[in-house]
C-alpha positions in Angstrom: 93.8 104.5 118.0 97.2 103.1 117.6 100.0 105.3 118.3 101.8 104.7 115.1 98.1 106.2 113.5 97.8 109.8 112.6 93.8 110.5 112.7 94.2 110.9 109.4 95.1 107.6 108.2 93.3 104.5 107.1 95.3 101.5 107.6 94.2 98.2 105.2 95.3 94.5 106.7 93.9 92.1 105.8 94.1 89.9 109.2 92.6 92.6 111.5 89.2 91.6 110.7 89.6 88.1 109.4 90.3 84.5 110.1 93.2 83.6 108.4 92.8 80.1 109.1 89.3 80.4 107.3 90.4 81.7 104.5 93.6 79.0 103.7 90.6 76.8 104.2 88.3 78.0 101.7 89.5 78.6 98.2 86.7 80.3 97.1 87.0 82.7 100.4 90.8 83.1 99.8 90.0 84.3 96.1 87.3 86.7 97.3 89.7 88.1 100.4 92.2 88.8 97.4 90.0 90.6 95.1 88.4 92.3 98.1 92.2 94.1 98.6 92.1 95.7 94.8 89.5 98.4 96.2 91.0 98.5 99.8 94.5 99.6 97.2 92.6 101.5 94.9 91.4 103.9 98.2 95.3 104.5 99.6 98.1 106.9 98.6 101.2 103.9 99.2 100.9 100.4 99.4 103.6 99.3 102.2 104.8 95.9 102.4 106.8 94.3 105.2 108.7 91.3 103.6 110.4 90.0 106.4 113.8 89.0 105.5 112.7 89.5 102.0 110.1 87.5 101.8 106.6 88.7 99.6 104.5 85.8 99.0 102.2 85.6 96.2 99.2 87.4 97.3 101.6 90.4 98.9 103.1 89.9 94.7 99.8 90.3 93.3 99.0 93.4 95.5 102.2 95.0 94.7 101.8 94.5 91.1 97.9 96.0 91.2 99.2 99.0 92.9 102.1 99.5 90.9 99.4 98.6 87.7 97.4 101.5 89.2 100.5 104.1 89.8 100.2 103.8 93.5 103.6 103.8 95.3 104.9 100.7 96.5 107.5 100.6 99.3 108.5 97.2 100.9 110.4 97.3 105.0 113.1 95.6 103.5 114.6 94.8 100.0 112.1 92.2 98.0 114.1 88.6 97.8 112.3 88.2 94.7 113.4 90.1 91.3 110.4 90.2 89.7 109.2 92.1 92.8 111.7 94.5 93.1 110.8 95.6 89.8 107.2 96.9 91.3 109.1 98.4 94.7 109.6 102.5 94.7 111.5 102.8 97.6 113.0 100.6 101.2 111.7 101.9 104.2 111.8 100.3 107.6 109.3 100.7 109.8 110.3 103.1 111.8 111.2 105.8 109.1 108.4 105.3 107.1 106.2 105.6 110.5 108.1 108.4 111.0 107.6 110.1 107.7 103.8 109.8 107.7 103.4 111.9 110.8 105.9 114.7 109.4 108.8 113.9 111.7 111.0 112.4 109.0 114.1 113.0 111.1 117.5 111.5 108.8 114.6 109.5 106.8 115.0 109.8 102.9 111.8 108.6 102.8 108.9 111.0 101.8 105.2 110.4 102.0 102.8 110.7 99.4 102.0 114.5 98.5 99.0 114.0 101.0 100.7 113.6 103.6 98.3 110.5 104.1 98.1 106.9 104.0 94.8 105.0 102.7 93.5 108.1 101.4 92.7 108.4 97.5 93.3 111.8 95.1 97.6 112.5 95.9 99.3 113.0 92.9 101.3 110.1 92.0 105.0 110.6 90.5 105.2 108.5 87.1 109.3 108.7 88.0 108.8 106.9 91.1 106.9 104.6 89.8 108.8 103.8 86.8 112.5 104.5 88.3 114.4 101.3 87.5 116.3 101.4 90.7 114.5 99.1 93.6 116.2 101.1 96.0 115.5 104.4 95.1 115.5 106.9 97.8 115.0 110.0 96.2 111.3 112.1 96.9 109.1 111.5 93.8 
């Protein structure tokens, strides 16, 4: 197992078990892969996005919008480049602190996991104030 795994999680990508050359290739494979993620989102506690440099391209938009849709949270690495994205993002957390906070050593982190205390795991309560807050940036624990 990955260190950055607690035996508790379930981690979804969508590249660990597919060809991503395969599926930019096949547009009926491409659509499948994407509705295949709405269950994969529908089974986890936080959606995490990286957006390197701010970058969230449209299928990383449309699973941020599901989740948000579905009052999962949604935290990107770095602030969305995109406005209409930031709309759908809860909180900024890079990688490390968010790593960090899933396995309880939070540290100077203002980041807080789900109520779980689990990643890819369905049934935490989900905060209707961190879902709707109408900062992108919000840092606050739901």
């Amino acid at each position: 197992m990955p260190e950055y795994m607690l035996d508790t999680d379930t981690v979804y990508h969508p590249f660990f078990d597919r060809d991503q050359d395969s599926i930019e290739a096949d547009p009926a494979l491409k659509q499948a892969v994407t509705r295949d993620h709405f269950a994969e989102i529908d089974a986890c506690d936080v959606l995490y996005a990286l957006a390197p440099g701010g970058y969230v391209g449209t299928s990383v938009v449309i699973e941020m919008a599901y989740a948000f849709a579905r009052g999962t949270r949604v935290v990107t690495a770095e602030p969305a480049g995109e406005y209409a994205a930031r709309a759908l993002v809860s909180e900024v957390a890079a990688p490390p602190d968010f790593l960090g906070a899933l396995r309880g050593r939070a540290g100077e982190s203002s980041f807080q996991p789900a109520p779980s205390g689990r990643s890819g795991c369905k049934g935490a309560p989900r905060s209707r104030k961190a879902r709707r807050s109408p900062g992108w940036t919000e840092t606050e624990a739901p």
